[in-house]
C-alpha angles and dihedrals in degrees: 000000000000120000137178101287103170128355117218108217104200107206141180101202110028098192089052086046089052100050093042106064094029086061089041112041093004096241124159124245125199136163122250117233117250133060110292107089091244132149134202126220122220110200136187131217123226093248084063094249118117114285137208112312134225154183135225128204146152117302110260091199142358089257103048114111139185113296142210116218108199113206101234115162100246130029089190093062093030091056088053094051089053091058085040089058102038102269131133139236120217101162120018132217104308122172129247105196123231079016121053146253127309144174145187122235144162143226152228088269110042091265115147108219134150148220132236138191118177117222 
């Protein structure tokens, strides 16, 4: 069974976002290495244990929202399984290297999420 893996958090300001959330849910906030301008969020569960994990960047586009990213075993079947059932791809599996491979759909009802295999 899938579950939320990584959450994506679009922003326009990332200074103001991070403060933001780290004032609001105290998680911490800490840029990737690497070029792109792109910050990873450390969360904690209730029961005191980590929590999902996340990342913050710079908005792509006005529309884009924040986005689930369920763990599944394979991108590439369960891509298949998104067109089978009526959903829509709008990025498909892309790399993210040291990491693994997204990508973006959409489904029967207009709602962005995405997919994630771990290297």
């Amino acid at each position: 069974m899938s579950t939320i893996v990584h959450f994506d958090v679009p922003v326009d300001d990332i200074e103001r976002a991070r403060n933001f959330y780290t004032k609001l849910f105290g998680w911490k906030i800490n840029r990737m290495p690497g070029e792109m301008e792109y910050y990873g969020i450390s969360t904690e569960a209730e029961n005191g244990k980590e929590g999902v994990g996340g990342g913050m960047g710079r908005r792509g586009e006005p529309s884009q929202r924040i986005t689930n990213y369920f763990g599944v075993p394979s991108v590439d079947k369960s891509l298949k399984k998104v067109e089978e059932l009526g959903g829509k791809i709008i990025m498909p599996k892309t790399k993210i290297p040291g990491y693994g491979y997204l990508a973006i759909c959409i489904d029967t009802e207009n709602n962005v999420f995405g997919l994630w295999e771990s290297e």
